[in-house]
C-alpha positions, 0 to 999 in steps of 0.5 A, spaced: 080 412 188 088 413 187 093 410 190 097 416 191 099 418 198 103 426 198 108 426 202 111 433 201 110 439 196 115 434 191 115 428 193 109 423 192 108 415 195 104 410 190 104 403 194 102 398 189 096 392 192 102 387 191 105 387 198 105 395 198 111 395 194 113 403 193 114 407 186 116 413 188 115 420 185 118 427 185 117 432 182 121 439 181 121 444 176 117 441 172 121 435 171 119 427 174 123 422 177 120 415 179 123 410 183 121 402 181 116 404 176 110 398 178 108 393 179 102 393 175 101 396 168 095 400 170 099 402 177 104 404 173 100 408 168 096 411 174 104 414 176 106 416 170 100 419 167 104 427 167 109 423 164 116 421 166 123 424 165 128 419 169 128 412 172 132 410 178 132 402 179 133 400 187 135 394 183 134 389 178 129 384 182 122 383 178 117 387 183 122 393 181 123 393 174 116 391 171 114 397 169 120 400 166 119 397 158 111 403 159 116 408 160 119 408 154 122 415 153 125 416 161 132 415 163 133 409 166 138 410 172 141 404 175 147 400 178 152 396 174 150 390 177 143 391 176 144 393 168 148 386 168 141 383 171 138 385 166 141 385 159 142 377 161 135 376 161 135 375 169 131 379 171 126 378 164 126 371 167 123 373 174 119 378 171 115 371 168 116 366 173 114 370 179 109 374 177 104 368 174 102 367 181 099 373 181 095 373 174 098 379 172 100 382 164 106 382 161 107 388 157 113 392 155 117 386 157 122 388 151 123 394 154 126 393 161 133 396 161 139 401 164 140 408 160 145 410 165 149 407 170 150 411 177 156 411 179 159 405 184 159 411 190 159 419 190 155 423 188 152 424 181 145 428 178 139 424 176 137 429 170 136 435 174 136 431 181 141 431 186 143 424 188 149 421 192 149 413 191 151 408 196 153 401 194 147 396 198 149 389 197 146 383 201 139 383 199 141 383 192 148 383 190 147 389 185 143 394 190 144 401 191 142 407 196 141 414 194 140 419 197 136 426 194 139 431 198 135 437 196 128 433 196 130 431 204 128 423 201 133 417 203 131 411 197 133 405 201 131 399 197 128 393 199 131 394 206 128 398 213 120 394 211 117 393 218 113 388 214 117 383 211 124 380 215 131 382 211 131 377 205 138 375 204 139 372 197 146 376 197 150 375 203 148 376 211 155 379 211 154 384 206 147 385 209 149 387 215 155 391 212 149 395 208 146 396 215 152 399 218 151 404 212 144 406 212 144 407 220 152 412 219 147 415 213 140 416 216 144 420 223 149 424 218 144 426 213 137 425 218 132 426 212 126 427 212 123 421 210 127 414 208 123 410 203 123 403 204 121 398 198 114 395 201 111 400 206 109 406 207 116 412 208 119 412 215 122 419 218 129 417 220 127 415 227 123 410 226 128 408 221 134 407 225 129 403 230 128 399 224 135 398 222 137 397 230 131 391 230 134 388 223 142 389 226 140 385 231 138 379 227 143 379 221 149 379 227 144 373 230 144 370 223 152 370 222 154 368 229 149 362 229 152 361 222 159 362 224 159 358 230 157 352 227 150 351 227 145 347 223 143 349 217 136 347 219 135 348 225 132 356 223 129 356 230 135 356 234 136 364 231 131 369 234 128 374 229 123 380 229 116 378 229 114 379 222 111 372 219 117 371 215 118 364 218 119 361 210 125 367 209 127 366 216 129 360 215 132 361 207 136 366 211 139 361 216 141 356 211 144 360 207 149 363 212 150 357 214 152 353 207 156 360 206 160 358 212 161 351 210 164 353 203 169 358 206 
């Protein structure tokens, strides 16, 4: 049974087994863009099976990249930040360490790369594709958002899940910064379909309500982390019901020790 799910003539949604993960394909002209090629080689040749032009990288994270070095022959689109991840041997590394739990092969691991860099912000072509980048930072310091205007597609990354709480291995306040962009973008532009790294796409009204929840908590997060609160003491902080209490409580304590070393 295939993985793939049609979410417009152009645009199709494959989620990986591992934690829903999105590789996203569209197709126009008969030229085909995959975002985050992944995770597993088998999904990953199941989504390029027509062959693949061009590559865009939300970011440089392990369950993002795995799959580029399958792919030889696309364009690989991504931020400066994401390119410095990956030609140091960062996302490499990750890429070894946190998918041994899983059991999974390792392949094409020499090929994990950056061809082109999107620009810091602004408008640009992924090949034949429009897009319009928006730096994201807090997640990731090296993440990016990118809108596909003649697709009606928002490529948001590892934000807006309804399954996971915001993972801040940035900052909380550059977190909440990408947030108040993604909300100004999402009610400017009202795409279609926001694509979110783990979880199935969302209309722009559920993603607002996402981004509103998430907002919600990143200012909790900075205002106990401003207020002198204590690093381990996770549960002084509300937070949406999504069963993250391990990430929750890594989020608190790098709030606070970020305040602490200012």
């Amino acid at each position: 049974m295939s993985r793939a799910v049609q979410l417009s003539p152009t645009a199709t949604w494959w989620p990986s087994v591992l934690w829903r993960t999105t590789t996203l394909e569209v197709v126009r002209d008969g030229e085909r863009l995959l975002v985050d090629p992944g995770i597993a080689p088998w999904e990953v040749r199941e989504a390029a099976s027509g062959g693949v032009a061009q590559i865009l990288l939300t970011h440089a994270d392990w369950d993002h990249v795995m799959g580029i070095g399958l792919l030889p022959g696309a364009c690989v689109h991504g931020s400066r930040g994401a390119a410095e991840r990956i030609r140091s041997g960062e996302a490499r590394n990750s890429v070894e360490t946190e998918s041994r739990p899983y059991a999974l092969p390792l392949e094409g691991l020499d090929g994990i790369r950056v061809d082109e860099l999107l620009p810091e912000s602004g408008e640009t072509t992924i090949g034949s594709f429009a897009a319009t980048c928006h730096p994201a930072p807090g997640h990731t310091p090296d993440g990016v958002v990118t809108l596909l205007p003649e697709e009606r597609l928002l490529v948001a990354g590892d934000h807006l899940s309804e399954q996971e709480l915001p993972l801040i291995t940035d900052s909380a306040w550059n977190y909440r910064g990408t947030l108040q962009m993604l909300t100004e973008v999402i009610e400017r532009e009202r795409p279609a379909l926001v694509v979110i790294g783990h979880g199935r796409p969302h209309p722009s009204d559920r993603a607002l309500r996402v981004a509103e929840q998430d907002l919600t908590y990143i200012e909790a997060l900075i205002t106990y982390a401003e207020s002198g609160g204590a690093p381990d003491r996770a549960e002084d902080v509300p937070h949406p019901d999504r069963d993250d209490v391990a990430e929750h409580a890594a989020n608190v304590r790098l709030a606070c020790e970020t305040v602490a070393a200012r």
